[in-house]
C-alpha positions in Angstrom: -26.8 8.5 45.3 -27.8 12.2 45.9 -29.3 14.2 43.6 -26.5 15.8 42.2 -25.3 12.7 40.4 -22.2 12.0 43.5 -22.2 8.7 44.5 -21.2 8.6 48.3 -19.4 5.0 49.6 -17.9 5.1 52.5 -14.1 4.2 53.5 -13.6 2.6 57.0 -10.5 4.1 58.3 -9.7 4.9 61.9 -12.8 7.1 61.3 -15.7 6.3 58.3 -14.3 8.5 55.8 -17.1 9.8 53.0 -15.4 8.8 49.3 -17.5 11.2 46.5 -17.5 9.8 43.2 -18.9 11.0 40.2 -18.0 12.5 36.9 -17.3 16.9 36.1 -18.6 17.7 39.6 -15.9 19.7 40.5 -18.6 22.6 40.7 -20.0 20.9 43.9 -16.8 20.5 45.7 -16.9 23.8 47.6 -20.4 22.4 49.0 -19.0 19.2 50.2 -15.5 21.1 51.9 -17.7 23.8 53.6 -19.3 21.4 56.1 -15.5 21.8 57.7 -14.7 24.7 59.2 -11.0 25.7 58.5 -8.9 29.2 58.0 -7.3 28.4 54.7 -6.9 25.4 52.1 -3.4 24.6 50.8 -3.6 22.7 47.7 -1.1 20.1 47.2 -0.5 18.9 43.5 1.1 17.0 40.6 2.8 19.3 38.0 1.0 17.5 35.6 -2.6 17.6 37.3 -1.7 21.1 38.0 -1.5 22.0 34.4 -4.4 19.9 33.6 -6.9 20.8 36.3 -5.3 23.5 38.7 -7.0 26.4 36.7 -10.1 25.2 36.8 -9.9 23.5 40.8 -8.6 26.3 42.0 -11.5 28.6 39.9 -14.0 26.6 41.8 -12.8 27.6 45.3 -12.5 31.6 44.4 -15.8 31.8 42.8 -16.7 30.9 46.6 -14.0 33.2 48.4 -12.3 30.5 49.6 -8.6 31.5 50.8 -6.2 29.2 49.2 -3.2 28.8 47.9 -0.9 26.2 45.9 2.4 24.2 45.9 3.6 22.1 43.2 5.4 19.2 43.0 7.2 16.6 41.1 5.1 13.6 41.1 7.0 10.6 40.6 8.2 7.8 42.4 12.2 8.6 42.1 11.1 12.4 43.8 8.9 10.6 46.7 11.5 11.2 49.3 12.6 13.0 52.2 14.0 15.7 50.4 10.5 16.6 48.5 8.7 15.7 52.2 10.7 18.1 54.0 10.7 21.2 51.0 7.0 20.3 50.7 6.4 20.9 54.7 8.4 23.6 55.0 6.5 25.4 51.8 3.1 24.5 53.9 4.0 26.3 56.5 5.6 29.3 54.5 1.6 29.7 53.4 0.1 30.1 56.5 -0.8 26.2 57.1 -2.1 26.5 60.8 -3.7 23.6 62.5 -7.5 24.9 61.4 -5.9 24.2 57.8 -7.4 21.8 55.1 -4.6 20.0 52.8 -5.8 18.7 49.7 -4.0 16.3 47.3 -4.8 17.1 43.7 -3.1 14.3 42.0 -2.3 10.4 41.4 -0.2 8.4 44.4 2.4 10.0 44.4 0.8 13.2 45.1 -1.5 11.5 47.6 1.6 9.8 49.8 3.9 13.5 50.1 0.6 15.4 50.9 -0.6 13.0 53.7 2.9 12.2 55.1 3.3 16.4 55.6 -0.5 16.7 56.5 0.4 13.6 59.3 3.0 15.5 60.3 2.8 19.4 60.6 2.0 19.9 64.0 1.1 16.2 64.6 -1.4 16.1 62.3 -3.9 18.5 60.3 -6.5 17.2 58.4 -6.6 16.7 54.5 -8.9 15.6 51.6 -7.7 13.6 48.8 -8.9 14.9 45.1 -7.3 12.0 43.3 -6.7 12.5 39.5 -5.6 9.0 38.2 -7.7 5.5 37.9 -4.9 3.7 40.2 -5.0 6.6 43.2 -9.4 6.4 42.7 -9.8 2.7 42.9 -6.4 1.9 45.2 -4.1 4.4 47.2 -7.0 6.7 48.5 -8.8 3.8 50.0 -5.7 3.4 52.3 -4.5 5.4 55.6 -1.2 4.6 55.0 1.2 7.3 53.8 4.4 7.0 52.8 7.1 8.5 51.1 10.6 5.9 49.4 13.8 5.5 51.3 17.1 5.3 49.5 16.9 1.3 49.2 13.5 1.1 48.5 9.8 1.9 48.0 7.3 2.9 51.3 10.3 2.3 53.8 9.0 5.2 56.0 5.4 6.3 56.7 2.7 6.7 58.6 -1.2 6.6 59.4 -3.2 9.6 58.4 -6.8 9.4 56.7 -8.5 11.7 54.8 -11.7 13.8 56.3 -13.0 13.2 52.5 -12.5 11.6 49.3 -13.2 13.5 46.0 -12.7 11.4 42.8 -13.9 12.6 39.7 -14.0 10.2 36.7 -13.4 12.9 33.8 -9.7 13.2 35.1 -9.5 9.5 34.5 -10.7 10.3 30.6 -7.6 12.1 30.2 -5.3 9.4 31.5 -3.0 7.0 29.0 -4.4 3.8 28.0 -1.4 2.6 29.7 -1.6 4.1 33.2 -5.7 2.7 33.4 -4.2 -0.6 32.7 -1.5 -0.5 35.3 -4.9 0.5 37.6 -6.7 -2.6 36.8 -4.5 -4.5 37.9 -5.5 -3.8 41.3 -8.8 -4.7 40.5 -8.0 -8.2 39.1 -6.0 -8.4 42.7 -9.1 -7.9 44.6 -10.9 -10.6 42.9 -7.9 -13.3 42.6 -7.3 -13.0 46.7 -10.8 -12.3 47.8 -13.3 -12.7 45.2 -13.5 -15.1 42.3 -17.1 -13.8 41.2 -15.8 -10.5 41.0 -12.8 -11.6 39.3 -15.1 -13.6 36.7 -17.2 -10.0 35.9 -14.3 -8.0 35.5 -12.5 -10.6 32.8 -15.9 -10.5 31.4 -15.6 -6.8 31.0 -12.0 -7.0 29.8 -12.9 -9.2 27.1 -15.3 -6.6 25.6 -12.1 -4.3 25.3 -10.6 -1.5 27.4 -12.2 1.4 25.7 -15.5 -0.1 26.5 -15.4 0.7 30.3 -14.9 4.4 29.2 -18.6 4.4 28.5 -19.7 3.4 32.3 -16.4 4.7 33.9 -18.3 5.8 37.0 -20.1 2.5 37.5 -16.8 0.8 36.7 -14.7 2.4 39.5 -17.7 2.2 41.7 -17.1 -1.5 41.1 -13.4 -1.7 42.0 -13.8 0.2 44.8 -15.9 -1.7 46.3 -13.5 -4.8 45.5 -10.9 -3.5 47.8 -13.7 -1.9 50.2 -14.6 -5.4 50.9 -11.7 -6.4 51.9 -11.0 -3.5 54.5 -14.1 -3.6 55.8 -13.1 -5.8 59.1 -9.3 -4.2 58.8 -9.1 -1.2 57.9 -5.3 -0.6 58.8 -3.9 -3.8 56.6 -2.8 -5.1 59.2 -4.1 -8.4 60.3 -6.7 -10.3 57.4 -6.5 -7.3 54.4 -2.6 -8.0 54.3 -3.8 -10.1 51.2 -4.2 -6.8 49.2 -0.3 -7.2 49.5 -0.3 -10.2 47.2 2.0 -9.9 44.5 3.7 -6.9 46.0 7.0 -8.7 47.3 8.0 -9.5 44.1 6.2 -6.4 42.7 7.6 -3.6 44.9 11.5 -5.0 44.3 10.9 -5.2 40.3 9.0 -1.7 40.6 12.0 -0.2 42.3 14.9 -1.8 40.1 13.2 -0.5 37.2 13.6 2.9 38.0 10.4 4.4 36.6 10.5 2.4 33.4 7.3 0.4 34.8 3.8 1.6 36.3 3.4 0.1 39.7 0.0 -1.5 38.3 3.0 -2.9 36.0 5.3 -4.2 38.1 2.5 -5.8 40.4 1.5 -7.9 37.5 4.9 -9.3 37.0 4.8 -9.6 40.7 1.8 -11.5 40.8 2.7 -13.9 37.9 6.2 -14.5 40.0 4.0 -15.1 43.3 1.9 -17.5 41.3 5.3 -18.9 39.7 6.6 -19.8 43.3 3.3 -20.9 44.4 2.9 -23.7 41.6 6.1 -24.5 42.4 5.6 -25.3 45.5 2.8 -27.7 45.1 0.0 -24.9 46.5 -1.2 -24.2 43.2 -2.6 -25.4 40.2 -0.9 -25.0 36.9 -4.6 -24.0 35.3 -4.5 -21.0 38.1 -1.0 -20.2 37.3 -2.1 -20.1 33.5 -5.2 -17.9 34.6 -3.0 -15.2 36.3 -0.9 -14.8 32.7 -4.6 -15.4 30.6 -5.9 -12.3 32.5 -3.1 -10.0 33.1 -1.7 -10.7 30.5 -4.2 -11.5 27.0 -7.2 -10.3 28.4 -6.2 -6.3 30.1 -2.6 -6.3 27.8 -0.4 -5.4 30.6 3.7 -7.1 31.3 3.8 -10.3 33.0 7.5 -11.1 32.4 10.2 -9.4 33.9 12.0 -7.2 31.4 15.3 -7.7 30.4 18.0 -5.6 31.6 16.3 -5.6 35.2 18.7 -8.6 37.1 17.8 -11.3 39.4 20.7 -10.5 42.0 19.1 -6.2 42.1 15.6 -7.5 42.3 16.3 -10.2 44.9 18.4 -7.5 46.9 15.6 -5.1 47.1 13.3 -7.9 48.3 15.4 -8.1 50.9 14.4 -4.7 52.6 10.8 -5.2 51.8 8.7 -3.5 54.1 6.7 -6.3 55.7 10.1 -8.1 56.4 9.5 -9.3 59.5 11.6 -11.5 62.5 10.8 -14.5 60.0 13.0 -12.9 57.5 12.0 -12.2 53.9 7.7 -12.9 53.4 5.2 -13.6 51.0 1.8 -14.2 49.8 1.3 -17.7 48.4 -2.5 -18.3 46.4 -4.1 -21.3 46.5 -7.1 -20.3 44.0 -9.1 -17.4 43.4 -10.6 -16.5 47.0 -7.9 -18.7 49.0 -4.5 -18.0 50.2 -1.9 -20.2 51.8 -1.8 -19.9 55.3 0.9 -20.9 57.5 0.4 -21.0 61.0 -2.6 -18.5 61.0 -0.5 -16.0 58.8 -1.3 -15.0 55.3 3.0 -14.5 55.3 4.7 -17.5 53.9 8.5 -17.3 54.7 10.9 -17.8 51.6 14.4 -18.3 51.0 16.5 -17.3 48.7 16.9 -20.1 46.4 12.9 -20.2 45.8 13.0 -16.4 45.6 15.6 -16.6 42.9 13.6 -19.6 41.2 10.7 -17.6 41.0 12.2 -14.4 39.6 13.6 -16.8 36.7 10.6 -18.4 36.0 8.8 -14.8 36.0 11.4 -13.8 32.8 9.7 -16.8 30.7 6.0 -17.3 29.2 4.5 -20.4 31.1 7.3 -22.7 32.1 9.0 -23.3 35.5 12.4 -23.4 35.5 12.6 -25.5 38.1 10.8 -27.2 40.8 12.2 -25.5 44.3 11.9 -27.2 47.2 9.8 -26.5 50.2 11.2 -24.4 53.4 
């Protein structure tokens, strides 16, 4: 911790990759970018950060005669497509960007995919910080290299790699943040600890139980701690590719109902009901425990307050559809992550990607629309 009250972590990427966290210390953020050298910074962001924070980010960088200037854009998932990739890029460029350019994304995930896929691919790559505004893009999508903007059948279909040179998160943005949309976040969080670590998982319930509005009163500490929960688990892969795929858990499912709801769920949102279908399937199928499947609806559900049942409206045959263009479809067909407990997943042959079918896909997604009960036992592949 340095003596400006920043915690510094550090994100293994294809590069280490400093991640500054503390709380109203946009003042020292000129400090931090000045160790880079660069022509001018183009500052990507959110209309709704924008309006929030723009006045007084952008202050910060011309009370140091920093050249800058901004583009705006829609920030949600319905406009993270090729259409606002491409009038993003071509914007970039109209303001100079050159290749001794700094990007920076002010803004949640959204904001943080559309920046990095243009910063990855204007003249093969410049580099860019991430100045993320939201608890969810803090404690989850910054931590990542992967960009990636939504195809027309479904979410993250096209992307790339491209790190940040920096991470800048500032907790006060989170303050202004909807109960709701810190929620969704947590969600992450409670991943971390059901795939990787159950006494992680056992401190943050602990926390939950205390309330929500309780973590407001530590809220650097508590990102700090979720952080780390998914920095643990990158560590040893930092591209997802091999052992972290287990951040994915839940996602299958999640991604699909996500998608099919068309913005009327938080991602955090739809990963819960994708978790609690995940854990559906994996009772099921004899590789969990009923008392863990009760668990996953105990703490997403009672404990943080956020959906664990599929809404009505959303059908089985759209969901299951968009499941079938997921992208870590593989040769094997249509995957997923099976839990055996807290800190365990179901391996099948070395892989943390179980192969389904259809019919216990279906089952799942059924079961996933009632409280507890399975609505039926599916069979084995």
């Amino acid at each position: 911790m340095s003596s400006n009250g920043i915690l510094e972590l550090t994100v293994k990427l294809d590069r280490p990759c400093p991640y500054y966290l503390g709380e109203n210390i946009v003042g020292s953020f000129a400090d931090y970018l000045n160790e880079f050298e660069y022509d001018r910074i183009a500052i990507v962001a959110g209309r709704t950060p924008f309006e929030l924070f723009g006045d007084e980010f952008t202050g910060a960088l011309s009370k140091r005669d920093i050249p800058h200037f901004s583009v705006a854009i829609e920030d949600t998932e319905v406009e993270k497509g090729w259409r606002s990739l491409a009038s993003l890029c071509e914007k970039l460029l109209e303001g100079g960007v050159t290749r001794d350019s700094i990007i920076i994304a002010l803004g949640g995930g959204v904001t943080g995919n559309i920046a990095g896929m243009a910063a990855g691919l204007i003249y093969r790559g410049v580099r860019f910080v991430e100045v993320p505004t939201t608890m969810m893009a803090q404690t989850d999508s910054v931590l990542s290299q992967k960009q990636a903007i939504n195809g027309s059948t479904g979410k993250n279909q096209f992307g790339l790699y491209h790190s940040p040179i920096f991470i800048w998160a500032d907790v006060a943005y989170v303050k202004t943040e909807p109960v709701r949309q810190v929620k969704a976040a947590i969600v992450e969080g409670i991943k971390n600890g059901l795939v990787n670590s159950p006494h992680w998982l056992g401190e943050l319930s602990a926390r939950l139980s205390e309330g929500i509005t309780n973590i407001y009163g530590s809220l650097t500490d508590f990102t700090r701690m979720i952080v780390n929960s998914k920095l643990a688990i990158l560590d040893c892969d930092p591209s997802e590719k091999k052992d972290a795929i287990i951040l994915e858990y839940g996602h299958t499912f999640g991604h699909a109902i996500e998608w099919v709801s068309r913005g009327s769920l938080l991602h955090g949102e739809a990963v819960s009901i994708g978790m609690c279908a995940a854990a559906q399937l994996s009772s099921a199928l004899g590789i969990m425990d009923d008392d863990i499947l009760a668990m996953h609806y105990y703490t997403l559900g009672e404990l943080l307050g956020t959906p664990v049942r599929i809404p009505e409206g959303l059908r089985t045959d759209d969901i299951y559809a968009t499941m079938l263009r997921d992208n870590k479809r593989n040769r094997a067909g249509l995957t997923c992550l099976l839990l055996k407990e807290p800190g365990c997943l179901y391996k099948v042959g070395g892989s943390y990607l179980t192969k389904i079918n259809e019919a216990d896909a279906r089952c799942a997604l059924e079961a996933a629309r009632t409280d507890m009960g399975l609505v039926a036992h599916v069979g084995t592949n």
